[in-house]
C-alpha positions as CSV (number, residue, x, y, z in Angstrom):
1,X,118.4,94.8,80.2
2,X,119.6,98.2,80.9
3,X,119.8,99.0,84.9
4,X,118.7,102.2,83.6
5,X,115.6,101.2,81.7
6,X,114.2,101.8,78.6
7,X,110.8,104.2,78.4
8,X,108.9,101.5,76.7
9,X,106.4,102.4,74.0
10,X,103.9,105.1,75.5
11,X,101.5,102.2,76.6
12,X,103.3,101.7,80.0
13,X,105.1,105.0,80.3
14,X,101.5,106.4,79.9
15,X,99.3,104.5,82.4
16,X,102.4,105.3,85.4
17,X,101.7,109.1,83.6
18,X,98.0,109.5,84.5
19,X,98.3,108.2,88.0
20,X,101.0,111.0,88.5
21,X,98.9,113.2,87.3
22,X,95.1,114.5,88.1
23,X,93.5,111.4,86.1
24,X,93.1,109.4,89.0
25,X,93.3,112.0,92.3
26,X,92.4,108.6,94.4
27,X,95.9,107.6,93.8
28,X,97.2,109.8,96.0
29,X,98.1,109.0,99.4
30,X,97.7,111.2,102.7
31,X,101.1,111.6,104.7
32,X,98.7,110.5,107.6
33,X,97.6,107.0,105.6
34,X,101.7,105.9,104.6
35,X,102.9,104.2,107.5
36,X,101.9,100.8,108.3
37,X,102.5,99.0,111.7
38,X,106.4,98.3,112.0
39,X,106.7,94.8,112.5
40,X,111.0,95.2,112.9
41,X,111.5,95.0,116.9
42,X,109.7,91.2,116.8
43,X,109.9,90.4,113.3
44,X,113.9,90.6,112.4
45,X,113.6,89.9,108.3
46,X,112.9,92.5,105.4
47,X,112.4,92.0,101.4
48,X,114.4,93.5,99.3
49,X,113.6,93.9,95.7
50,X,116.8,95.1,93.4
51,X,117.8,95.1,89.8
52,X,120.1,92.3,88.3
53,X,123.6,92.1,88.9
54,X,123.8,95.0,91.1
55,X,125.1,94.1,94.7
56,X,128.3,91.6,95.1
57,X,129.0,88.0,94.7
58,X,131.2,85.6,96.5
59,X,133.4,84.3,93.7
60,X,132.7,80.7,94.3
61,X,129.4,80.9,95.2
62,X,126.9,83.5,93.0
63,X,124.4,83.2,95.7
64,X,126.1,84.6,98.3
65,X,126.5,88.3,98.7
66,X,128.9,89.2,101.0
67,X,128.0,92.5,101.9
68,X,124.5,91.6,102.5
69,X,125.8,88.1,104.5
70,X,127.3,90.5,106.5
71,X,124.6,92.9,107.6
72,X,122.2,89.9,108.8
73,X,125.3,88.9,110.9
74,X,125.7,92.0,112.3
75,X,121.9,92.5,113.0
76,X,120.6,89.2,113.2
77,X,118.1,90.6,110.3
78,X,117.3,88.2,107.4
79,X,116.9,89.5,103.8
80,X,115.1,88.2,101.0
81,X,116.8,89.4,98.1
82,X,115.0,89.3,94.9
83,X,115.9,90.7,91.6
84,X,112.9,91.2,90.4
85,X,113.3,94.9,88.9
86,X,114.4,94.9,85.3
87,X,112.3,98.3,83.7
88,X,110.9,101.0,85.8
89,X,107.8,100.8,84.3
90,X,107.3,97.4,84.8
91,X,107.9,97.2,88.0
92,X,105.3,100.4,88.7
93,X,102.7,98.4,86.8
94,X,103.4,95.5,89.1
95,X,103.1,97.3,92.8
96,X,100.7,99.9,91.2
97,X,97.4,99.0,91.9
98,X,98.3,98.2,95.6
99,X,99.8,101.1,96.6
100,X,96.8,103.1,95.2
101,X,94.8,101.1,97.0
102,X,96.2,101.2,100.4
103,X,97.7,97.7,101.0
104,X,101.0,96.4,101.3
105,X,103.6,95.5,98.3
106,X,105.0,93.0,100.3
107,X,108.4,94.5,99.7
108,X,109.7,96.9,102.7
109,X,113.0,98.2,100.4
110,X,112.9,98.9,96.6
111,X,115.6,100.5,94.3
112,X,114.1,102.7,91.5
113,X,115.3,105.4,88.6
114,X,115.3,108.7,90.2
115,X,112.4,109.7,87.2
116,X,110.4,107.1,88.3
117,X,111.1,107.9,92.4
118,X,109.6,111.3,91.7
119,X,107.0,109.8,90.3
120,X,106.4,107.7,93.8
121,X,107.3,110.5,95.9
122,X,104.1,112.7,93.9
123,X,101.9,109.8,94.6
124,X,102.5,109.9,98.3
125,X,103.8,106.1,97.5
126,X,106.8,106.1,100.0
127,X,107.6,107.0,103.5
128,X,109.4,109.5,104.8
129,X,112.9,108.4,106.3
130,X,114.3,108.7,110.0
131,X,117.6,110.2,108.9
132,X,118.3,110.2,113.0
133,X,118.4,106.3,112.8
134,X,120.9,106.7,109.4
135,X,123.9,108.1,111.3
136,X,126.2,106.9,108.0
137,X,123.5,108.8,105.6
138,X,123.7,112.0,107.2
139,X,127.6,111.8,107.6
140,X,128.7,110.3,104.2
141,X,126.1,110.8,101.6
142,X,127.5,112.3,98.9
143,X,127.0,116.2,99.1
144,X,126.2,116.7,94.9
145,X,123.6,113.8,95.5
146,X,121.6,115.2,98.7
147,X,119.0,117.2,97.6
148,X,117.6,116.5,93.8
149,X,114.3,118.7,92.6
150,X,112.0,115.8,93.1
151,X,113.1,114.8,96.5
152,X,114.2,118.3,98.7
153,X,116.8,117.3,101.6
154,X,116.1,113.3,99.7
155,X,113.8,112.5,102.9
156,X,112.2,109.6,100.8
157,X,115.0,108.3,98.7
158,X,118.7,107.5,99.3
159,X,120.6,106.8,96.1
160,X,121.9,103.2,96.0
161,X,124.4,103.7,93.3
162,X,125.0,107.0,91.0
163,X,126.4,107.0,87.4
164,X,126.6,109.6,84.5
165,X,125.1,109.6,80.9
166,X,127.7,110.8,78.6
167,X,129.5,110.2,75.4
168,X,131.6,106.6,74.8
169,X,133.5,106.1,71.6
170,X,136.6,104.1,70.2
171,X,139.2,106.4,70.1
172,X,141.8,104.2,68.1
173,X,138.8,103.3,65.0
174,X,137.9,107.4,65.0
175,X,141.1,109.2,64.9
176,X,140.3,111.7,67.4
177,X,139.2,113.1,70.2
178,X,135.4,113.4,71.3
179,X,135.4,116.5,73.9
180,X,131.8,118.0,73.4
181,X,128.7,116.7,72.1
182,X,128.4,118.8,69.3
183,X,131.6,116.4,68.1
184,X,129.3,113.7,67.4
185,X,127.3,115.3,64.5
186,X,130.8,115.7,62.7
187,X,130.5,114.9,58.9
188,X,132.9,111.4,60.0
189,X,130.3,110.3,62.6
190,X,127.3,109.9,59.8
191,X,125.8,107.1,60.8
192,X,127.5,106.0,63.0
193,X,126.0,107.7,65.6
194,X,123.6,106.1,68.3
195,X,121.6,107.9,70.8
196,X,119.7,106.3,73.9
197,X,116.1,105.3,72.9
198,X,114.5,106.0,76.6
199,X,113.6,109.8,77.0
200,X,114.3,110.4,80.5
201,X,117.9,108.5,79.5
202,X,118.5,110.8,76.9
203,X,117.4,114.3,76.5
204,X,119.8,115.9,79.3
205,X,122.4,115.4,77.5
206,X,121.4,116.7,74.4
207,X,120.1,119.9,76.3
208,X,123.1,120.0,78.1
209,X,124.9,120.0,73.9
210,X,122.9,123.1,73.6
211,X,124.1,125.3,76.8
212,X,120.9,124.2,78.7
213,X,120.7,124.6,82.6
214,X,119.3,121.0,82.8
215,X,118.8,121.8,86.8
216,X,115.8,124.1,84.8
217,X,115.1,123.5,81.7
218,X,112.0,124.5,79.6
219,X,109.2,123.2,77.3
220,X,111.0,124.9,74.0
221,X,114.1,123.5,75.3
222,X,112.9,120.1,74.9
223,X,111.2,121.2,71.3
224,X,114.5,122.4,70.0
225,X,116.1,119.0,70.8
226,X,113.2,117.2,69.3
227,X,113.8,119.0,66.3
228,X,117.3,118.8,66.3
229,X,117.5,115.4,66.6
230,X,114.9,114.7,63.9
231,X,116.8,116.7,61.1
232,X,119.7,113.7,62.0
233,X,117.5,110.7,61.5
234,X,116.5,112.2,58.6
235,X,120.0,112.8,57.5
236,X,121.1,109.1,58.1
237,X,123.4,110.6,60.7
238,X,122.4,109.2,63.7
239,X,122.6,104.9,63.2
240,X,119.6,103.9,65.8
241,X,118.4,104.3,68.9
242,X,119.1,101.9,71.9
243,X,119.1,100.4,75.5
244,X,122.0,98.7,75.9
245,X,122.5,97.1,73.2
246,X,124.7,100.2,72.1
247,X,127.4,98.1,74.2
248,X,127.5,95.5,71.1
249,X,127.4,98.1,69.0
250,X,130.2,99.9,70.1
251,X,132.5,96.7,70.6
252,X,132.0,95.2,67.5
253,X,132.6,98.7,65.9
254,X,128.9,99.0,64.3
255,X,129.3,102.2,65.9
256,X,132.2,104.9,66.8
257,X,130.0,107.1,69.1
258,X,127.4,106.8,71.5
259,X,125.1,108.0,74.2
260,X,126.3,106.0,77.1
261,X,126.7,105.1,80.8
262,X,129.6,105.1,82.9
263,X,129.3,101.8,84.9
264,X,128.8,100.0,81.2
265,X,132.0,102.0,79.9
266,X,134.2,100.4,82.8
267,X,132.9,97.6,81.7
268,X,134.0,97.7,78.2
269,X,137.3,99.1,78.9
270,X,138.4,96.1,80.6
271,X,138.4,94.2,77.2
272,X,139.3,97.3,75.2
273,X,141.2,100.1,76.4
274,X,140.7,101.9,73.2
275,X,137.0,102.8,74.3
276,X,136.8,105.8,76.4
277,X,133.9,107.9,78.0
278,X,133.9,111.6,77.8
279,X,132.3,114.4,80.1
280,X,131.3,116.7,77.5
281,X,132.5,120.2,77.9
282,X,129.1,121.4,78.2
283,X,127.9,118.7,80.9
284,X,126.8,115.7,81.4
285,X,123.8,114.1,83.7
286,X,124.4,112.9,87.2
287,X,121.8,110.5,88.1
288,X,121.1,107.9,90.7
289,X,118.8,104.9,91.3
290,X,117.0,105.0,95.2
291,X,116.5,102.6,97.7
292,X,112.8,103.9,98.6
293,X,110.5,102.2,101.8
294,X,107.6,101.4,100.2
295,X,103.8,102.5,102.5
296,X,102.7,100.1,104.7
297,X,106.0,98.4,104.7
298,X,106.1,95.7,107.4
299,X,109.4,96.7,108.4
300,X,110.3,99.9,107.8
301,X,112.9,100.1,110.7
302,X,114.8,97.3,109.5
303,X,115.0,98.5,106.2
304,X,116.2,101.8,107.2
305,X,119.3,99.6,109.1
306,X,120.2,98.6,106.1
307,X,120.2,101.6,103.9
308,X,123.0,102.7,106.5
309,X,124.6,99.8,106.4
310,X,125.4,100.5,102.6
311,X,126.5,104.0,103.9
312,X,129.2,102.7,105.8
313,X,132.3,103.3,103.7
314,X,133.8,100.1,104.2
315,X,131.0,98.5,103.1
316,X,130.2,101.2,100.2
317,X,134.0,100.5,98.9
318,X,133.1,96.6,99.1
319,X,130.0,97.2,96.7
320,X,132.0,99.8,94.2
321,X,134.4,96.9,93.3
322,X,131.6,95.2,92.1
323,X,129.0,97.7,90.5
324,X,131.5,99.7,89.2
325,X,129.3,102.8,88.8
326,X,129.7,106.2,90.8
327,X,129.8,105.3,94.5
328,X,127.4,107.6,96.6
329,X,129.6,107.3,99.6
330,X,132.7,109.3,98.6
331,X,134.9,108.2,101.8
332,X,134.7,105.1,100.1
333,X,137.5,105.9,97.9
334,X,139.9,106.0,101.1
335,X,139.0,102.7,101.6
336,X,140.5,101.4,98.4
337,X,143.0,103.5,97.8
338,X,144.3,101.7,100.8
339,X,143.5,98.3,99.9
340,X,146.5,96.3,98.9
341,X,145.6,94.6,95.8
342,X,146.4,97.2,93.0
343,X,143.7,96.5,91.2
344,X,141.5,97.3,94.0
345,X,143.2,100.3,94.7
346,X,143.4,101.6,91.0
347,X,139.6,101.8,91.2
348,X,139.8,105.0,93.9
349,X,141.6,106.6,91.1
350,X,139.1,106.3,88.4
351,X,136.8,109.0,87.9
352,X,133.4,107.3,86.9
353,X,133.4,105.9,90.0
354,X,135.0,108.6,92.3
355,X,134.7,111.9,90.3
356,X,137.1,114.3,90.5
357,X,136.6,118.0,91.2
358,X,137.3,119.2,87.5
359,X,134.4,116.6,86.3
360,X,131.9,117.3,89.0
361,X,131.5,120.6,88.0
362,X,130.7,119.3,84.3
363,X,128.2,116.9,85.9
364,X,124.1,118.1,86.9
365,X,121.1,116.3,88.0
366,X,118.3,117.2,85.8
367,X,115.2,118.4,86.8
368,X,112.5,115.6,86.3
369,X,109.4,115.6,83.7
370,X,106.4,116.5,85.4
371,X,103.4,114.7,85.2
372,X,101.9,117.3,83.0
373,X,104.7,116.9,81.0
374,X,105.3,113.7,80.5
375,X,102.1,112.5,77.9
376,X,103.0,115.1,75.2
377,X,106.5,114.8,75.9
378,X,106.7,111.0,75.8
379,X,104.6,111.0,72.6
380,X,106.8,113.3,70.6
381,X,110.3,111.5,71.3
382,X,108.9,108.0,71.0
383,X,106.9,108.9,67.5
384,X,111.2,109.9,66.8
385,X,112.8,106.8,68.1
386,X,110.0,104.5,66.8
387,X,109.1,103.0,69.7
């Protein structure tokens, strides 16, 4: 299951949609009515809910987490970690219907696709941040990452890892290079071909094929990619549409050419060096997923302690050996390249997880479907994909 969920047929992606929107105005929730009593100073635990395999392991023992081991030693705070997040719809359907009904989700820390956080933040569904109490946040966050559309100056959100949708393919089994998207709709790429099946996964970077500002993008842009992408499934050129099951795809050779993530390509490298991933010349999409505080959250202080915790860069570098996706904590990448494993340190020179200059100006965070658009929107791509 992709960390970077699917948008599931429109029955889930369309109940989150009319909350978000004017359907239901009682889902909203007053800045005044988002702050529950803070039980941190007597009550030294927090819950954290997370997506699999996303923080470190001890190598003998699965169940330990080192990083997080360390933070409760340092603070005396105990975590509940759960992995309980495994689609971003899901997961709203689950706390849904009690935050917009003013009680507690239990959970005082979340992590969540930055399309669905905008979708929270609309709501009124998470609390504002003490950024004072988040020395590390202030100092190290990375600058590209600090203010996305949905979330101005990112008082509600703090990305937990970042990553970048672009283009993976086997270099050796194609021939070639792949330096733009249009090179996927060459005549030796007929179907074999796959695009990503979620829409807020995949449309940026087929805007971005097309010369789009995806900071600002329009309605027709997302027509002309529709219609674009239609005349290729008729045409047999693209293969499918997937989550991550493009991974198997692209291993076994089923496919040359993909929609992909960074963190997966890393991944797949290791046990095939002739798979690369490619930052299109046009641009690519810069993305995160967000530790948010949840309203009424039992312990909002503690969890804010531990949000900068992750911002320290030693701790940061600790998690990027794991993850392997684009660390949000830049200084980080001192850290390893002083480590004295050379593994370890080759990872400071790799740029999906530390990009260099020349890529970050190839990379943008798109601007996120509104709830207006999201119905319409949702029901044209999925009536392509087949969902």
């Amino acid at each position: 299951m992709s960390r970077r969920s699917l948008l599931r047929a429109l029955g889930a992606g369309a109940a989150g949609t009319t909350l978000a929107g004017c359907g239901v105005p009682a889902a909203f929730v007053e800045p005044g009515d988002r702050a529950g009593h803070d039980s941190s100073a007597t009550d030294h635990t927090l819950h954290f809910a997370n997506w699999p395999l996303y923080i470190d392991t001890d190598d003998d023992n699965e169940s330990k987490r080192p990083t997080l081991d360390a933070f409760s030693k340092r603070t005396g705070i105990s975590v509940t970690y759960t992995e309980e997040i495994n689609d971003n719809d899901e997961f709203f359907g689950k706390i849904s219907p009690a935050l917009m009904n003013h009680q507690q989700t239990g959970r005082d820390l979340i992590v969540i696709s930055d399309w669905m956080a905008a979708r929270f933040v609309r709501l009124g569904w998470v609390q504002e941040m003490d950024r004072a109490k988040q020395p590390n946040v202030a100092k190290y966050l990375d600058p590209q990452l600090r203010s996305p559309a949905f979330d101005e100056g990112r008082r509600h959100s703090v990305p937990w890892q970042s990553g970048i949708t672009g283009i993976a393919y086997n270099r050796k089994r194609l021939g070639r290079e792949i330096r733009s998207t249009g090179d996927l709709w060459a005549d030796d790429l007929r179907g074999r071909v796959t695009l990503l099946s979620g829409l807020d996964e995949s449309f940026a970077l087929l805007m971005q094929g097309n010369g789009v500002d995806i900071t600002r993008w329009t309605s027709d842009d997302f027509h002309e990619i529709c219609e674009q992408t239609e005349r290729r499934v008729r045409s047999k050129h693209i293969r499918r549409f997937t989550g991550n099951d493009y991974i198997k795809d692209l291993a076994t050779g089923d496919v040359l050419a993909c929609q992909a993530y960074s963190g997966d390509v890393i991944q797949l490298q290791a046990d095939n060096p002739d798979i690369e991933f490619v930052v299109p010349e046009e641009g690519a999409e810069l993305w995160a997923e967000s530790l948010m505080i949840p309203n009424l959250a039992r312990h909002k202080r503690n969890a804010e302690r531990l949000i900068d915790h992750y911002y320290d860069p030693e701790v940061a570098a600790e998690l990027a050996t794991w993850v392997n996706y684009v660390c949000p904590v830049p200084a980080a990448r001192d850290v390893l390249a002083s480590s004295k494993d050379e593994e370890t340190a080759a990872l400071a020179e790799d740029p999906l997880i530390f990009p260099d200059d020349t890529m970050r100006q190839r990379l943008a965070i798109a601007r996120d479907i509104t709830s207006e658009e999201r119905m319409d929107f949702a029901k044209k791509w999925n009536s392509i994909v087949g969902l």
